[in-house]
C-alpha distance (Angstrom), angle and dihedral (degrees) to the residues before:
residue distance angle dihedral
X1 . . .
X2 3.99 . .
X3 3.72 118.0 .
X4 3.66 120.5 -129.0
X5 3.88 122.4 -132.6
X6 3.77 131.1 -169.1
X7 3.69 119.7 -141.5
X8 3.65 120.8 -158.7
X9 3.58 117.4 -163.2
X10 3.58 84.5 12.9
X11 3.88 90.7 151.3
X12 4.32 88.0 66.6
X13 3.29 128.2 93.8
X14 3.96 97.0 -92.8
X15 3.56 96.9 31.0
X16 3.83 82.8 57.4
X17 3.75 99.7 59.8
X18 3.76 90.5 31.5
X19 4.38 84.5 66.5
X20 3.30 91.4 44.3
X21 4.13 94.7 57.2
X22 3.50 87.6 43.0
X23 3.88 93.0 49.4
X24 4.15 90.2 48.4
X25 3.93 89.3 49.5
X26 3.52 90.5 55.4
X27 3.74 102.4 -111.8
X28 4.03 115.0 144.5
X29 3.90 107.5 -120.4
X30 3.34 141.1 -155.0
X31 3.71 119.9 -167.8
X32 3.36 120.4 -151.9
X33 4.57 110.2 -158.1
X34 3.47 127.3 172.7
X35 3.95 114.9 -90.7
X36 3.73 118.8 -103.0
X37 3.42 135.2 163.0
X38 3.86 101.9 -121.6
X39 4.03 88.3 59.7
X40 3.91 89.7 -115.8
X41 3.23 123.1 176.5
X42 3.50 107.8 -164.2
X43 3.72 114.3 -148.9
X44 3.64 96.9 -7.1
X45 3.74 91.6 67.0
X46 4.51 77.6 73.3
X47 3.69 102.3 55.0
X48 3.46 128.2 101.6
X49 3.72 103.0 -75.2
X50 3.76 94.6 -136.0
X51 3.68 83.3 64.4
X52 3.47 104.9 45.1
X53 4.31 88.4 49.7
X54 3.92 82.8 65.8
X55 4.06 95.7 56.9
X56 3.56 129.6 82.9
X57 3.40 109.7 -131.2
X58 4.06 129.6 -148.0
X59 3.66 131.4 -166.2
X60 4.45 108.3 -157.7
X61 3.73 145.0 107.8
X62 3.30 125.1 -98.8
X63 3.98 84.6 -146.9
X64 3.81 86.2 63.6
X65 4.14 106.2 75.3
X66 3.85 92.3 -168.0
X67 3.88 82.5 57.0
X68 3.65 105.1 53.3
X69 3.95 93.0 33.1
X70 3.87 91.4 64.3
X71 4.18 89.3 42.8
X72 3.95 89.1 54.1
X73 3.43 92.3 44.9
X74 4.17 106.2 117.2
X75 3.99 97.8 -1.0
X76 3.62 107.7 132.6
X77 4.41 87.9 -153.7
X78 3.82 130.8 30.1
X79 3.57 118.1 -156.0
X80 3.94 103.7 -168.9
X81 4.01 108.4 -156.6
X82 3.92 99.2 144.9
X83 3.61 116.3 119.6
X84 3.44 143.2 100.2
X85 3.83 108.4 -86.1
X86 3.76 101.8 -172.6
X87 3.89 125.1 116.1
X88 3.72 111.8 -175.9
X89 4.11 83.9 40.6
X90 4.35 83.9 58.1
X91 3.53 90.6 69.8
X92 3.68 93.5 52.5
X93 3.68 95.7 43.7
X94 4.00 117.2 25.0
X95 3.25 102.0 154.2
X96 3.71 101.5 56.8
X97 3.50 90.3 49.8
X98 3.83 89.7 57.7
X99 4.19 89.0 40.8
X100 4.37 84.0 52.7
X101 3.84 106.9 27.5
X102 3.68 97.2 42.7
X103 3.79 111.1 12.9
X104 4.05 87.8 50.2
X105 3.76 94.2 48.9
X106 3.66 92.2 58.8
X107 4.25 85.8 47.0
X108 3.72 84.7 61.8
X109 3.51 96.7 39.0
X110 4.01 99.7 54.6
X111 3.61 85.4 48.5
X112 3.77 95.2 45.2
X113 3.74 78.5 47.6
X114 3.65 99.5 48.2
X115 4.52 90.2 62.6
X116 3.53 132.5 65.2
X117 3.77 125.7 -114.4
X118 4.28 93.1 3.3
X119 3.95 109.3 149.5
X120 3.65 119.6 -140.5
X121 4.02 133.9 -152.8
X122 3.40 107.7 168.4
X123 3.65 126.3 -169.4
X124 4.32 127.3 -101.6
X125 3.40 128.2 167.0
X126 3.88 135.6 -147.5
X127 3.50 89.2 -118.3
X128 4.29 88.5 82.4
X129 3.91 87.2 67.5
X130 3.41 94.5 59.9
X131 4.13 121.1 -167.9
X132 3.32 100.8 -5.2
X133 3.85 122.5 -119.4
X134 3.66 88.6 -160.2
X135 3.85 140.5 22.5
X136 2.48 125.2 -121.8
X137 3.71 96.8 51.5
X138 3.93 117.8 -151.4
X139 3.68 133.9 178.1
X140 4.35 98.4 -81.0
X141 4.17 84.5 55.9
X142 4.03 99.3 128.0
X143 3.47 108.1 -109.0
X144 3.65 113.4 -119.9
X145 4.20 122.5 -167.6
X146 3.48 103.9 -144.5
X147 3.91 99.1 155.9
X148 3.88 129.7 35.9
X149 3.72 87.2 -110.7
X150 3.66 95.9 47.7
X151 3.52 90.6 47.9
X152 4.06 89.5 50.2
X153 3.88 84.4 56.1
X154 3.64 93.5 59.3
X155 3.22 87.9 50.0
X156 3.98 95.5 53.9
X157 3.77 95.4 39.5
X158 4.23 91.6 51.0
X159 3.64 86.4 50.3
X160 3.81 90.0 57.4
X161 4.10 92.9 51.7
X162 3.43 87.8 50.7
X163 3.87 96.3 52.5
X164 4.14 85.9 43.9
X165 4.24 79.0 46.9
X166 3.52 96.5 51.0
X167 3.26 125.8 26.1
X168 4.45 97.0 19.6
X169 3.98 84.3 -111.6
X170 4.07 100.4 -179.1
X171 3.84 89.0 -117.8
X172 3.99 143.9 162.7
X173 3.03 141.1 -169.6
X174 3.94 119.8 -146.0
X175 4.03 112.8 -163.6
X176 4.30 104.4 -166.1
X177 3.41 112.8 -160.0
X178 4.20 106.3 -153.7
X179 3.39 111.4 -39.5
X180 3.85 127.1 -165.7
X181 3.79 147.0 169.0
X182 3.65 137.4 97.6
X183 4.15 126.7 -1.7
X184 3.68 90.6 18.7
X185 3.86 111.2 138.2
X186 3.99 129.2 -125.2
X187 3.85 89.4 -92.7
X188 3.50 84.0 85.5
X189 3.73 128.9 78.2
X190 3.70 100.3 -127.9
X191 3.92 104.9 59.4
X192 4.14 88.1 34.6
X193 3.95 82.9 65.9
X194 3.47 95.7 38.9
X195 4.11 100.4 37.8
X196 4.19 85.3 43.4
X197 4.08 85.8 51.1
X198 3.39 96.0 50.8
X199 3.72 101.1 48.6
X200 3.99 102.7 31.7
X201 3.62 141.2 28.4
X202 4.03 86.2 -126.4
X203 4.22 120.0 70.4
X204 4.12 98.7 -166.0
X205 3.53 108.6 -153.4
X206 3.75 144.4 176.6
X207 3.68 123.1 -129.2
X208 4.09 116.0 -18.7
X209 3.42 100.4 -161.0
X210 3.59 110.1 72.2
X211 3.74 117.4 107.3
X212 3.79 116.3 -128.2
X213 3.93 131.1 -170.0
X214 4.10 99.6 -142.5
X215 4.32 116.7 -151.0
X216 3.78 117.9 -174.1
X217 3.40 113.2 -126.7
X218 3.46 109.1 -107.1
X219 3.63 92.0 48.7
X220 3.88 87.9 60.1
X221 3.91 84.7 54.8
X222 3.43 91.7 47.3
X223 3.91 87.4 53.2
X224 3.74 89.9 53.8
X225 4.16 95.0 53.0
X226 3.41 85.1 45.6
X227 3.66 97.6 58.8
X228 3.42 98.1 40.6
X229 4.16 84.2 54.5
X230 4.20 96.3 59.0
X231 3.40 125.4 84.7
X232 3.89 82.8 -164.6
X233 4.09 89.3 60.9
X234 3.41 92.5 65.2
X235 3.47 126.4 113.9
X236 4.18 83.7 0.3
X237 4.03 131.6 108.0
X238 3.52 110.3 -132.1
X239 3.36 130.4 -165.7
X240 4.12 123.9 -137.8
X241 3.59 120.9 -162.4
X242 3.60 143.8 127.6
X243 3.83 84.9 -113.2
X244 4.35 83.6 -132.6
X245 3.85 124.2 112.9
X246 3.44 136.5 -148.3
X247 4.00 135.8 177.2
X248 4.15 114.5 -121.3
X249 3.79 82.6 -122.8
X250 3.29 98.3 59.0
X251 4.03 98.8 38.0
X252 4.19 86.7 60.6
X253 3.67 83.1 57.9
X254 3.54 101.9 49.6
X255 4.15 84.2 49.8
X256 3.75 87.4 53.9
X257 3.94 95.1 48.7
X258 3.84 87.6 49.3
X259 4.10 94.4 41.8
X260 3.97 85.9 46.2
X261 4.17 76.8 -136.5
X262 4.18 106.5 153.3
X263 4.57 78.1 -154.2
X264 3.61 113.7 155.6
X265 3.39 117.3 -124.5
X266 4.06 115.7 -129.9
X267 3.66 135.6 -176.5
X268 3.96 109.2 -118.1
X269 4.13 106.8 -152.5
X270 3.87 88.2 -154.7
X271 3.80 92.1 55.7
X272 4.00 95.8 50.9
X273 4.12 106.2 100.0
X274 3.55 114.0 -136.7
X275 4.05 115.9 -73.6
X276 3.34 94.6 -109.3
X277 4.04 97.8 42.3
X278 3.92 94.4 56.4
X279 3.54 121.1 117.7
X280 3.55 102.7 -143.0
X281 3.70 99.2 -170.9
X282 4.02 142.5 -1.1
X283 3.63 122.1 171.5
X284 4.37 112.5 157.5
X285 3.78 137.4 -128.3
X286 3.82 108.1 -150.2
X287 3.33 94.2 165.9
X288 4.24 81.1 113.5
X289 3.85 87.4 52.4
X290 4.24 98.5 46.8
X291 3.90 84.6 53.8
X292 3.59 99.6 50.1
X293 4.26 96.7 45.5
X294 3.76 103.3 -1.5
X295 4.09 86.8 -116.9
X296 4.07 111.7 158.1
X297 4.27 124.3 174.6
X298 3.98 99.0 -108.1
X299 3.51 104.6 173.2
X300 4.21 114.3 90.1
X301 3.97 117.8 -126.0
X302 4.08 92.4 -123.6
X303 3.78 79.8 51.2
X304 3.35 102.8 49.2
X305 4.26 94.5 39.3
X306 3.42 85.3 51.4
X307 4.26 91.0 63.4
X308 3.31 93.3 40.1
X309 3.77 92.6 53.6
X310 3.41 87.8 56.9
X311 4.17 98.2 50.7
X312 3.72 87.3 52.9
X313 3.46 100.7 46.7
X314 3.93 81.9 51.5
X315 3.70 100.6 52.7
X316 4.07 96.1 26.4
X317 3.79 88.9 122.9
X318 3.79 97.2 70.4
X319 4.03 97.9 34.4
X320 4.15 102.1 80.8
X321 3.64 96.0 -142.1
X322 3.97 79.3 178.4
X323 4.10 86.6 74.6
X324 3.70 132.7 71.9
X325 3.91 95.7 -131.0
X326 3.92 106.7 -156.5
């Protein structure tokens, strides 16, 4: 008999690929996208279409408890993946990152809660660690908010342990490090450098410094089924990374050399976080994770770059590499 899994935020960029794995490994889904009146889909609306025919899909909020109750009701496996993702737009707009991030997670908890025998993974980020005081980082790294949206993870993700605390809720907690690859928007580093390259002889930039540990995409989603698959996950935060770092500065050059672009790269004021907000370096440990599901990052940077390059020179015309998307 198939299992059923809910995907929240299944109209994202992970939560995308994440329904599509699921799909291809026969599990019934139902994905669960944020309501709007033009009946878009977000990234689903760019899967394969034979895929997308076999998933159930749910227009809500997770704000809305009524909402997500009813879309959890008979899913054998949540995979929680709403939220809002973006940094630079946390400092414009804290509190609705608290009212989604947090606020939501306890929607789908109560009604994760409220069924018998419902699985859990629920969605982290490396962002709650902060700059790390050592690399690499593993799961007892203090957790440090140095954003409003970092902060709003914390939140979410001490919410979860006390649901696994308190009422034995079948629970975990999945802590990304940066993931990238295909469908993801310009908030993110990678297809800024890439959509700037293509379309000007000038990449603009915030700080190039920082040290980032860079998943492909569908190893992230891999990460999540495998989590939701151990026994030994549960209860635990787990860490996925490719346990590799690499300075912004040097990423935008590896992009060039693989574009053949001869872009400039500049540093945009706008783009710099706050002094005190930057994240100076993240690099994973998921040493934790490999024990508990035997789940490793497989697919090489140059590799992965190299497919993403070619999704955003494919959609390049609706992207606005002109903008500074927040």
């Amino acid at each position: 008999m198939s299992r059923r899994a809910l995907v929240t935020g299944a109209g994202g960029f992970i939560g995308s690929h994440l329904v599509e794995l699921l799909v291809r490994d026969g599990v019934s889904v139902r994905a669960y996208v944020h309501y709007n009146s033009r009946n878009d889909w977000g990234n689903l609306e760019l899967i394969d279409p034979a895929v997308r025919a076999e998933v159930e899909v749910v227009s809500g909020d997770i704000g809305d408890p009524f909402s997500v109750r009813r879309a959890v009701q008979g899913c054998d496996e949540v995979f929680h993946l709403a939220a809002l993702i973006g940094i630079p737009y946390s400092y414009v707009a804290p509190q609705s990152y608290v009212q989604t991030n947090v606020v939501g997670t306890v929607n789908v908890l109560e009604a994760v809660r409220a069924q018998d025998g419902t699985r859990l993974v629920h969605t982290s980020t490396s962002e709650t660690y902060g700059t790390a005081r050592y690399t690499p980082i593993d799961e007892e790294h203090p957790l440090q908010g140095q954003s409003p949206y970092s902060a709003s993870k914390i939140g979410a993700d001490k919410m979860v342990e006390s649901y696994v605390r308190s009422f034995e809720l079948a629970a975990a907690t999945l802590r990304p490090f940066n993931t990238y690859g295909p469908r993801q928007s310009l908030r993110a580093v990678i297809p800024t450098i890439v959509a700037q390259a293509l379309s000007s002889d000038v990449v603009r930039l915030g700080s190039l410094t920082p040290v980032r540990d860079l998943t492909f995409v569908t190893d992230t989603a891999r990460a999540f089924i495998a989590v939701a698959r151990s026994d030994a996950a549960i209860g635990r935060t787990l860490n996925a990374g490719s346990g590799k770092g690499i300075a912004i500065g040097d990423l935008a050059a590896l992009i060039l050399e693989l574009l053949g672009s001869g872009a400039r790269i500049e540093t945009d004021a706008q783009r710099v976080r706050p002094e005190a907000s930057e994240v100076l370096e993240l690099v994973a440990s998921t040493q934790a994770l490999e024990e508990a599901s035997g789940w490793r990052a497989e697919v090489p940077l140059r590799d992965g770059l190299a497919t993403t390059i070619e999704f955003v020179r494919a959609h390049l015309a609706r992207l606005k590499p002109e903008l500074y998307t927040v």
